[in-house]
Each structure stands twice: as C-alpha cells, then as structure tokens.
N, C-alpha and C positions, 0 to 999 in steps of 0.2 A: 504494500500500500504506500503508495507516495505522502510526503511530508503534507502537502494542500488537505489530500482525501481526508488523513486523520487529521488533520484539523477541522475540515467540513464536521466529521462526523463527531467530534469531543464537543464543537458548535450545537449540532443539532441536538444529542444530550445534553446540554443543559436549558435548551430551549421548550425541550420536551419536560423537562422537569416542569418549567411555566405554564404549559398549558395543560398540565393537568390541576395544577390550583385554580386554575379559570374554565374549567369545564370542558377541556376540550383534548379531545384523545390524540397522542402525535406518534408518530414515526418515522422512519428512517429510512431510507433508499439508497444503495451507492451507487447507484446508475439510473439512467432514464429506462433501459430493458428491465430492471428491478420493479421499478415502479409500476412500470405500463404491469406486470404480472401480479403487485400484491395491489393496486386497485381491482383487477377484475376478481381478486379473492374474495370483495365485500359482496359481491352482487349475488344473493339466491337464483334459483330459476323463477322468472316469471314475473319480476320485479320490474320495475317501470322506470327509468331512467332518462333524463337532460342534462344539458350542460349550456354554461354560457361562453359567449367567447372566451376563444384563451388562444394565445398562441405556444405555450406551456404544455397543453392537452393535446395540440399538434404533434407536437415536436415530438413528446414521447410515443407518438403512432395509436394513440389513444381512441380518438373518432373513429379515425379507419377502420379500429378493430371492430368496433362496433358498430358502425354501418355496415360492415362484410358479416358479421357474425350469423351464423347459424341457428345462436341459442334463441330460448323462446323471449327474450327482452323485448320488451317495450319501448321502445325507441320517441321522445318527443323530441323531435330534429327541427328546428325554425328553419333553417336553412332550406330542407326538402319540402317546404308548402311555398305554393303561392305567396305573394305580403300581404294579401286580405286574409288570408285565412291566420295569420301568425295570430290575432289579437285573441281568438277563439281557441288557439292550440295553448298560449300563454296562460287559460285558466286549469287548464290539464295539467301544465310544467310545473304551474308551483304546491299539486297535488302529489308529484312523484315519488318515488323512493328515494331516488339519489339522488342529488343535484351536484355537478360536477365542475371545479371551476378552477382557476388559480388566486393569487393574492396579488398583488401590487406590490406589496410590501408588509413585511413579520418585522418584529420589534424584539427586542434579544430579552425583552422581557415577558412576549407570547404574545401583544397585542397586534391583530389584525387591522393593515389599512388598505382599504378599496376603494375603487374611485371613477363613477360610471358617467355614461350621459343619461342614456334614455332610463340605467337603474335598477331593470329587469335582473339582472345577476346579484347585486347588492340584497334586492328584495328579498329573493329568496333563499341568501347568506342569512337576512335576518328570522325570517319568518316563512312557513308554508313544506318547505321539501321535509320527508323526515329525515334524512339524513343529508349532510352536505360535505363531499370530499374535496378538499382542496390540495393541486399539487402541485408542490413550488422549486425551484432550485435554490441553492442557497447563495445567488449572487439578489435574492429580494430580502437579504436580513440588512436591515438598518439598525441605527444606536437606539431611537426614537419615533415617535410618532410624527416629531416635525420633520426630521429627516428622511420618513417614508412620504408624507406627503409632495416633500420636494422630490424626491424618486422620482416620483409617479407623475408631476407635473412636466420634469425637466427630462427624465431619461424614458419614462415608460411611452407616456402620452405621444412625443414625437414621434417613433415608430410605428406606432399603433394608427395613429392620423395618417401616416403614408400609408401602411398597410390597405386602411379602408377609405384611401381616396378621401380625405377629408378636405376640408377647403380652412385652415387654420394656419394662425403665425407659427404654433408650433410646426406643424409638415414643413412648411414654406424656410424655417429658418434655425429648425432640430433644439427649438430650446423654449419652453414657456412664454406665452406672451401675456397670459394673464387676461385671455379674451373672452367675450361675452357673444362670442358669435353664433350663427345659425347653426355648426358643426360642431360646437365645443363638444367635445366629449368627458371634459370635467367638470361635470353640473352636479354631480350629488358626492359627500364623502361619508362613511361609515368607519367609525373604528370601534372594531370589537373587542371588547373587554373580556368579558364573560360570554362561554354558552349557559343559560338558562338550563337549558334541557342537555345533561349531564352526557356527552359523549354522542352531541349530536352532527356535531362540527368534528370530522376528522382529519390531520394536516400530516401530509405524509412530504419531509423535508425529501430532498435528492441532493447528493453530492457532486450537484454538475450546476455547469451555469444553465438556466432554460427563461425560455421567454425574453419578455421587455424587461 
C-alpha cells in the first residue's frame, strides 16, 4: 500500500468515527472497483432504486451497472423519460429505497455539505428515500464547513456548469462568480449535521480522487 492510500485510509477512520456520533453509518473503499461492488451489496432483490447526478456514481461505473442489470430492481432513471414526465416520476424517487448520490464536500468532523440548483438530490439527502448512499473520494474532505462551501463554489461548481452546458461566470471563467443567474446551479445549500433516523445516511469514503 503506498504512503497517500494509508493515509487516505487512517483519514477515513477517523472520519468514520464522526459519523457514527451523528447518525450516520460510514465506510471505506480502496478503490472505485471496491466501491462500485460493496454498494450493490446494500441492495435486496426487488428494491426500488434513484440517484441524483453525480459524476462520482459515473466514474465508478455505477449507473451502467445498473441500467445493464438483469436483477429484478426498480430503476427511477430521470434521464430515461421524456422532461414532462420527470415531474410525475420525481414523486416515485423520493418514495424509493435507495437514493444514491455523492457529496460536495465531508468535513473531517462528518458534516455533510451539498449544494444544488433545482435541489431534487439535497431533498431527498434530507427527507423521503429510506435509505441514502453517498459515495465520495477522498479529494471532497475539507477542514470545514466554510471551506466545503468554497469547494463546491470555486472547484466543484465550475466543472459541473461545463459539464451541463450551463450559461454561468463560473463555466465561462473556472472560478465562482457569485451569480444570480438563470443557470446558477448554486441556489440551495444543506449541511448535515445529524441523520435523524439512525443509519439512514450511509457514506462509503474511497481512497481515490472521484468527481468534482
């Protein structure tokens, strides 16, 4: 194991110690192949499953698998409808089992920061799925909750606005502009403190960089 990995991983152990004082169940990954294999361990047959963008859930071949998948799941894919039909499928999504997402940004002390436009993924981080797994690399651990928010402003948000063709000073100039525009995709922020509901919120770290 290289010098970084055990550090990634003596990181995520102590991180993992914080989220179980706040309710929230964590684990470990040394690889994105690791991860892609102990998320589909959570899933029964027959369970109903969504996710919201990530490009984290990409990366690790995650969708794929589960758009190719054979097993009996239930699949709520926004992507695969029509956009009139998403607003109809959206009250199915936040009924599912699993809701599956990444973070923005972990705080070395377990608190969760997200940071959406339209808010649909934050929503149902707070409320609705019964379960929600989030999987992150460990290049989204910050000191802070200010320093996640800067993250996600300055380094997350500007890929992310390229990605989805946005029309924002971030795309246009790779660093916050602090805009109030039609495209903003940082209109709502959520930081989680506590899960309520004891091991509802499960955060599986990974020992690689992924994502924004």
């Amino acid at each position: 194991m290289s010098h970084k990995k055990q550090a990634y991983e003596n990181l995520a152990t102590s991180i993992i110690e914080k989220f179980n004082l706040r309710g929230i169940d964590g684990y470990y990954a040394d690889s994105a192949e690791d991860a892609l294999e102990m998320v589909q361990r959570f899933f029964p047959p027959g369970c109903s499953i969504s996710w919201g963008g990530s490009e984290t859930l990409n990366e690790i071949g995650l969708i794929d698998v589960l758009r190719d998948s054979d097993s009996d799941f239930v699949l709520y894919d926004r992507m695969a409808v029509p956009v009139e039909e998403r607003e109809a499928l959206y009250s199915k999504i936040v009924g599912c089992d699993y809701f599956l997402m990444s973070s923005n940004a972990i705080t070395l002390d377990g608190q969760l920061i997200n940071i959406d436009g339209m808010g649909n993924r934050i929503a149902c981080l707070i409320t609705g799925p019964k379960n929600v797994i989030i999987v992150a690399g460990m290049n989204k651990i910050v000191t802070n909750v200010e320093e996640g928010i800067n993250r996600t402003h300055n380094f997350a948000a500007p890929p992310n606005t390229v990605r989805l063709g946005k029309d924002t000073p971030c795309a246009d100039h790779g660093r916050c502009g602090n805009c109030l525009s039609e495209d903003c995709i940082c209109c709502n922020t959520v930081i989680t403190r506590k899960s309520r509901v004891p091991g509802r919120i499960k955060v599986i770290l990974v020992g690689e960089e992924l994502g924004f």
